[in-house]
C-alpha positions as CSV (number, residue, x, y, z in Angstrom):
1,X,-3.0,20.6,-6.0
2,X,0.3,18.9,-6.5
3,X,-0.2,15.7,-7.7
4,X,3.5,14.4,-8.0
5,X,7.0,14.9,-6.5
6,X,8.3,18.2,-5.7
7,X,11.8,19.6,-6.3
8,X,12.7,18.6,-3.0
9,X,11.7,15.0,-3.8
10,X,13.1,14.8,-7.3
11,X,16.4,15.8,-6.0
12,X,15.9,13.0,-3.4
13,X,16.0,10.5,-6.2
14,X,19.3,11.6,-8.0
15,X,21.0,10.0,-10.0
16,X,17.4,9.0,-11.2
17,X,15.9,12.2,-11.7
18,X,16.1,12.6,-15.5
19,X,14.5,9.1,-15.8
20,X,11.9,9.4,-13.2
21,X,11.0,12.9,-14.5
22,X,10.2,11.6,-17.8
23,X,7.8,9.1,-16.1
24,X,6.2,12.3,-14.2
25,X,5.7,14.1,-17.4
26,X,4.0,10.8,-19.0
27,X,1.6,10.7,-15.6
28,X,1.2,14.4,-15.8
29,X,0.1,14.2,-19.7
30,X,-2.4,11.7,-19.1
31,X,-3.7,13.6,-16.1
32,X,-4.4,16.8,-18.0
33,X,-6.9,15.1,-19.7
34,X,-8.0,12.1,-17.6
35,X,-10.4,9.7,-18.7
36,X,-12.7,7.7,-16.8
37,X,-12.5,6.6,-13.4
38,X,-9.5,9.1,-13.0
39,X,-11.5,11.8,-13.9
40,X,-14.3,11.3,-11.8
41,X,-12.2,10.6,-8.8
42,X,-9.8,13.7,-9.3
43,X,-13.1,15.7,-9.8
44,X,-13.8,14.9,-6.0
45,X,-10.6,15.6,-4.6
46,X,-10.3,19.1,-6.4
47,X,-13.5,20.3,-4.8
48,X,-12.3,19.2,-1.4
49,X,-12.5,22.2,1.2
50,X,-9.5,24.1,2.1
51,X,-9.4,23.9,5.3
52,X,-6.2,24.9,7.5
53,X,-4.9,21.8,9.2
54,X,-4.1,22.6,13.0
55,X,-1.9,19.2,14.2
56,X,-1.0,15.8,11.9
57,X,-0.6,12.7,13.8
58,X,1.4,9.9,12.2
59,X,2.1,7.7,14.8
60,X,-1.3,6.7,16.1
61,X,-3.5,4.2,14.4
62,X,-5.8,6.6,12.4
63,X,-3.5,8.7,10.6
64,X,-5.1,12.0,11.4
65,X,-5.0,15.8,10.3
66,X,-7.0,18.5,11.4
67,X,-9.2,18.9,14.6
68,X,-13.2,19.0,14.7
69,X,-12.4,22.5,15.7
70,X,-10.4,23.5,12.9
71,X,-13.7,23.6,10.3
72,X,-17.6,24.1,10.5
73,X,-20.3,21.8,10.8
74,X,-21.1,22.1,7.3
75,X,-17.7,21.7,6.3
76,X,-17.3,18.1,7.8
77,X,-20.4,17.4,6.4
78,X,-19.0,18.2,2.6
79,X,-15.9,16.3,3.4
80,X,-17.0,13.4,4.9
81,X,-19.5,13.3,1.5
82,X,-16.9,13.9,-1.0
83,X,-14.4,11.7,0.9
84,X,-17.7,8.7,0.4
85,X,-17.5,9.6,-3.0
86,X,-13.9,7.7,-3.0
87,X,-15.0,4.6,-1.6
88,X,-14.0,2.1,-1.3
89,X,-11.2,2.8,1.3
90,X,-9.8,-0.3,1.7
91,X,-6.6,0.7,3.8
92,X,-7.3,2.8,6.7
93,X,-8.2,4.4,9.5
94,X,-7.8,7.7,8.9
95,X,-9.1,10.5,10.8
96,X,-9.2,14.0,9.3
97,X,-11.1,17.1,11.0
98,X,-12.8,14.6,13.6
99,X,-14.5,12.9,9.6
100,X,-13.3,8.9,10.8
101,X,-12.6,7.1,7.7
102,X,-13.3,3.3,8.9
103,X,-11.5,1.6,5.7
104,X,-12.2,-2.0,5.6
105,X,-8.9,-3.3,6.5
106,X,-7.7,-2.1,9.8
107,X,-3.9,-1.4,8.5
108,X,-3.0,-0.8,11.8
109,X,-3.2,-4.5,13.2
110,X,-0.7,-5.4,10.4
111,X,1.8,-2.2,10.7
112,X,1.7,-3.2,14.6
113,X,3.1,-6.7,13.5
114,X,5.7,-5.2,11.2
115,X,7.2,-1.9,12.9
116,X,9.0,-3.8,15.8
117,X,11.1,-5.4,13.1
118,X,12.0,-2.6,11.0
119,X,15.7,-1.0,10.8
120,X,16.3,2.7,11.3
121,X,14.2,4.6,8.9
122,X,16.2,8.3,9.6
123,X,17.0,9.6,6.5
124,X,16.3,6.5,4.4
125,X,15.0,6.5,0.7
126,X,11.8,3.9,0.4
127,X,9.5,2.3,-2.1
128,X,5.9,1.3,-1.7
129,X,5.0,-1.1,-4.0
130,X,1.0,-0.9,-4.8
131,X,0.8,1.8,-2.0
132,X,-2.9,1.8,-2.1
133,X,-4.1,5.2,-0.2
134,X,-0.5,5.7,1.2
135,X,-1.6,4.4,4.6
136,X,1.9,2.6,5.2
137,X,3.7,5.4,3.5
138,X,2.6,7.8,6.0
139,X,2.9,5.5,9.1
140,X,6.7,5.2,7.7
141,X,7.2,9.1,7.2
142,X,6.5,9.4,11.3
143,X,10.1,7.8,11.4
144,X,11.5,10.1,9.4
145,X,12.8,8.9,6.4
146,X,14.5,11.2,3.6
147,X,11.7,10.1,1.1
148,X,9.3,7.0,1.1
149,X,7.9,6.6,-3.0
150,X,4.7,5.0,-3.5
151,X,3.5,3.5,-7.0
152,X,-0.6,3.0,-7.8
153,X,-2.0,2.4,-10.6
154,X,-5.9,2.1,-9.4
155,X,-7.5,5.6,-9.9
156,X,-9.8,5.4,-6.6
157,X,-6.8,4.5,-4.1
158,X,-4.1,7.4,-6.0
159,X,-7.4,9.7,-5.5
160,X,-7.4,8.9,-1.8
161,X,-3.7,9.2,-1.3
162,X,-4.2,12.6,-3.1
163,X,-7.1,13.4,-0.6
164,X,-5.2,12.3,2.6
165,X,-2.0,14.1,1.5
166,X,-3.6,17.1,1.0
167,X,-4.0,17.5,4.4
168,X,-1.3,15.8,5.7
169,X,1.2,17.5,3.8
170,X,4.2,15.2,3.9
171,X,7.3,16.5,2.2
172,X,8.9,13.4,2.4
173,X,5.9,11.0,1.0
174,X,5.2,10.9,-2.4
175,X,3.2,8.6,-4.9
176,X,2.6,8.1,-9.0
177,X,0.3,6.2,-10.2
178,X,1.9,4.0,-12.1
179,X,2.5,0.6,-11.8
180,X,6.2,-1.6,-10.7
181,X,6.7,-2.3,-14.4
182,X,7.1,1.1,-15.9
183,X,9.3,2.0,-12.7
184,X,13.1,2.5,-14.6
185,X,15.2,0.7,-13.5
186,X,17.3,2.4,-10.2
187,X,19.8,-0.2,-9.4
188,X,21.0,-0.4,-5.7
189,X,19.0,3.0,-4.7
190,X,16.7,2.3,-2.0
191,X,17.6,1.3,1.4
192,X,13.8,-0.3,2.1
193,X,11.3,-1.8,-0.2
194,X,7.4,-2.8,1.1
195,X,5.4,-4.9,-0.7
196,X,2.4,-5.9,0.5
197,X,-0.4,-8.3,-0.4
198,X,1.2,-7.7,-4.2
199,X,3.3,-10.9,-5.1
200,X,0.2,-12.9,-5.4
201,X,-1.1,-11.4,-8.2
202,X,1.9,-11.6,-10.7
203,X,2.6,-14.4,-12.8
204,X,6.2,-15.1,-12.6
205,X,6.7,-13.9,-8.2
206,X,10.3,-14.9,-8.9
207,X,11.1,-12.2,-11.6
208,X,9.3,-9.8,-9.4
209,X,11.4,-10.8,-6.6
210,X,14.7,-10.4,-8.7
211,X,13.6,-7.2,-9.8
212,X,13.3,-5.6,-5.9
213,X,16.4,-7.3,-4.7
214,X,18.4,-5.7,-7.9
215,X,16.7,-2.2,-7.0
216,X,18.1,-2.4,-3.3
217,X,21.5,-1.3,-1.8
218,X,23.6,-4.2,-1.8
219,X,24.6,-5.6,1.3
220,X,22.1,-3.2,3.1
221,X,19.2,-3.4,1.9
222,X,15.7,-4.5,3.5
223,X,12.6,-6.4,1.6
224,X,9.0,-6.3,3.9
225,X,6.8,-8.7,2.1
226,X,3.3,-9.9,2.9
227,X,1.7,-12.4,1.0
228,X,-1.0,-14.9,1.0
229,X,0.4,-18.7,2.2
230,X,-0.5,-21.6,3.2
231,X,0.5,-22.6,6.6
232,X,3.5,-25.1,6.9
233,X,6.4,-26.3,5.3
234,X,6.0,-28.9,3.0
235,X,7.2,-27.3,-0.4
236,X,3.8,-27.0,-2.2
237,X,2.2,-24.5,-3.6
238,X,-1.5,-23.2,-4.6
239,X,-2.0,-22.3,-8.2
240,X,-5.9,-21.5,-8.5
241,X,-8.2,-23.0,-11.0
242,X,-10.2,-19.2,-11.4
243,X,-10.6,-17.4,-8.4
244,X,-9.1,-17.2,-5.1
245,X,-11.9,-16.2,-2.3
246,X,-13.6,-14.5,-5.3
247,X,-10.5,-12.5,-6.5
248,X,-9.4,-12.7,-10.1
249,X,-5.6,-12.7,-11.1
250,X,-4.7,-14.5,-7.8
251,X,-1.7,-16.8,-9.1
252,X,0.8,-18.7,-7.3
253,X,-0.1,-18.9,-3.5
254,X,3.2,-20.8,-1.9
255,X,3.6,-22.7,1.5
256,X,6.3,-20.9,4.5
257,X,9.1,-23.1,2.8
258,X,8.5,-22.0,-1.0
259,X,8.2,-18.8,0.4
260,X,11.8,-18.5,1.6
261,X,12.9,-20.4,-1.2
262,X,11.8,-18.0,-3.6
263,X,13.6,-15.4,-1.5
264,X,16.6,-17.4,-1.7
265,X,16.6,-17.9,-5.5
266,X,16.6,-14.0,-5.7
267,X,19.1,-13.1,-4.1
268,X,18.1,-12.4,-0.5
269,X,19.9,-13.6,3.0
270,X,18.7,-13.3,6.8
271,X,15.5,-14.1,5.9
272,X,12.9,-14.4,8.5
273,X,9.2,-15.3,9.3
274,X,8.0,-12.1,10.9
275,X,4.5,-13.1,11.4
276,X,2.0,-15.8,10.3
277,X,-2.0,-15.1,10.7
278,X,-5.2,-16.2,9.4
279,X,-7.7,-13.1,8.1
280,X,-10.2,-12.6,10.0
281,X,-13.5,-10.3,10.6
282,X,-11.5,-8.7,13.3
283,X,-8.9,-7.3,10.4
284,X,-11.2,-6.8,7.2
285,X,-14.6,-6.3,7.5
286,X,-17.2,-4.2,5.7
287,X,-17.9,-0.7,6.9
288,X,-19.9,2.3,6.2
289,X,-16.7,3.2,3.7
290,X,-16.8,-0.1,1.2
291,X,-19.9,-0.5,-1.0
292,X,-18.6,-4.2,-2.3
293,X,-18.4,-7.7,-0.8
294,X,-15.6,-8.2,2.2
295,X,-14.2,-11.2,3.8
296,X,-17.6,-12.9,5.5
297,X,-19.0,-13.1,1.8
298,X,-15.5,-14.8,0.6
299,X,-15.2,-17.9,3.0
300,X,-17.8,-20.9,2.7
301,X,-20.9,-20.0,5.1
302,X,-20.6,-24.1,6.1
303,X,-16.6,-24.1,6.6
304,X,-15.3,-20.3,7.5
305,X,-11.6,-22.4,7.3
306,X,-12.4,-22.4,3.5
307,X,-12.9,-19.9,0.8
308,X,-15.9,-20.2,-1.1
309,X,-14.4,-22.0,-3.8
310,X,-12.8,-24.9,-1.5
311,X,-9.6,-23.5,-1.1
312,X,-7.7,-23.1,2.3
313,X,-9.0,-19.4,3.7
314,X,-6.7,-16.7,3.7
315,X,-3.4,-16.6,5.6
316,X,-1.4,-13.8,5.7
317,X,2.6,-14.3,6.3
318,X,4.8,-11.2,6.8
319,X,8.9,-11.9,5.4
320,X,12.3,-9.9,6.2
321,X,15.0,-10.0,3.7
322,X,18.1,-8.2,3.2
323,X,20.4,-8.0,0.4
């Protein structure tokens, strides 16, 4: 299996090929000889059946490959076991070979409240900022981009994307797993940048910011963030005492107005509010395809407007921004 970019999508990063080539090689070392997590997850997706995929479907809301028809009985049944043995999917649906992969977040409600808004993606060159399993990667690939570059770091959601693309076989998607930081630096390359439900977990948002408005064509570049808000515009923001809705690293949490500012102080123009809307169990919810705790067991049984810490519950705010 291919794990990284192909000479297709290599040349698709010139002038940055040298310098993302050496990051490739770094990934590629450490995957010779994975450790850990990484090891048992790539162990799953190399004994995946090779099965002949008869259609792909992009552009519906389970991102599906393959047909019931196209494998046996017995086959489903070993890869809707090994694809288990990934869990948790927490991006999703998927559907391949008729196996329904109900991931805990239905990533469909959100990409229905973002793709109205977003520019021409013919022959564009994209990053995906903690891509998770690629879901919005290959949503985006349906529109036919010229390459859409995800980054994740987290072995079990790089093991899914692996798992997914397999079958979906996407020329023009692509993922490392690696994280922003060791990214070089490609100044004014990409024409899009998505970064979603990611801001809230780093410690400075406004050098982060900097750093994707810098990587972005100037003048013509296009920022989709989503990040966790709270609702109205009176310049505050929520720094945490431990844990947000029981997630660790959950760091600076601002209101619409400190939101825009930020995007302001970076650089970006035309900003705009694309969406505002609480979580709810119609949008995450535990499945069959999560073995961990999911939003019901994060919001005070008493008060479901509050996390179980006291805190406002989770609202989700989609921004526009170009350069």
């Amino acid at each position: 299996m291919r794990f990284f970019l192909s000479p297709y999508q290599l040349a698709a990063l010139a002038p940055y090929t040298d310098e993302i080539a050496g990051l490739i090689e770094e990934k590629q070392a450490f995957l010779a000889h994975p450790k850990g997590n990484f090891r048992k997850y790539l162990n799953v997706v190399n004994h995946l059946p090779d099965s002949v995929v008869s259609m792909t479907r992009l552009d519906t809301p389970a991102v599906s490959a393959g047909t019931p028809a196209d494998i046996s009985g017995e086959e489903r049944q070993q890869l809707e076991a090994r694809l288990k043995q990934l869990s948790p999917w927490r991006k999703g649906p998927f559907n391949l070979f008729g196996v329904h992969v109900d991931a805990e977040w239905r990533s469909d409600m959100k990409w229905d409240r973002v793709a109205p808004h977003l520019p021409d993606l013919t022959g564009k060159r994209i990053l995906d900022i903690g891509a998770s399993n690629g879901y919005y990667m290959f949503r985006m690939a349906a529109r036919n981009p010229e390459l859409v570059l995800g980054l994740e770091p987290q072995s079990a959601f790089f093991c899914q994307y692996l798992a997914v693309q397999k079958y979906v076989n996407q020329k023009n998607v692509a993922c490392l797993p690696a994280t922003h930081e060791e990214l070089p630096q490609m100044t004014g390359f990409f024409d899009l940048v998505f970064c979603m439900g990611i801001l809230y977990h780093r410690r400075s948002p406004l050098d982060m910011l900097k750093e994707i408005h810098d990587c972005l064509k100037p003048s013509a570049g296009t920022l989709v963030l989503e990040n966790l808000v709270l609702e109205g515009k009176n310049h505050v923001c929520l720094f945490p005492e431990n844990r947000y809705a029981k997630m660790r690293n959950i760091y600076f949490i601002p209101d619409l107005a400190v939101m825009t500012s930020w995007l302001v102080r970076a650089g970006f123009k035309d900003i705009q509010c694309l969406d505002v809307t609480p979580t709810t169990r119609a949008e995450q919810r535990k499945t069959d395809w999560i073995q961990t705790e999911s939003l019901s067991d994060f919001l005070d049984p008493r008060d479901p407007a509050k996390t179980v810490e006291g805190y406002p519950g989770p609202v989700r705010a989609v921004f526009m921004a170009r350069t």
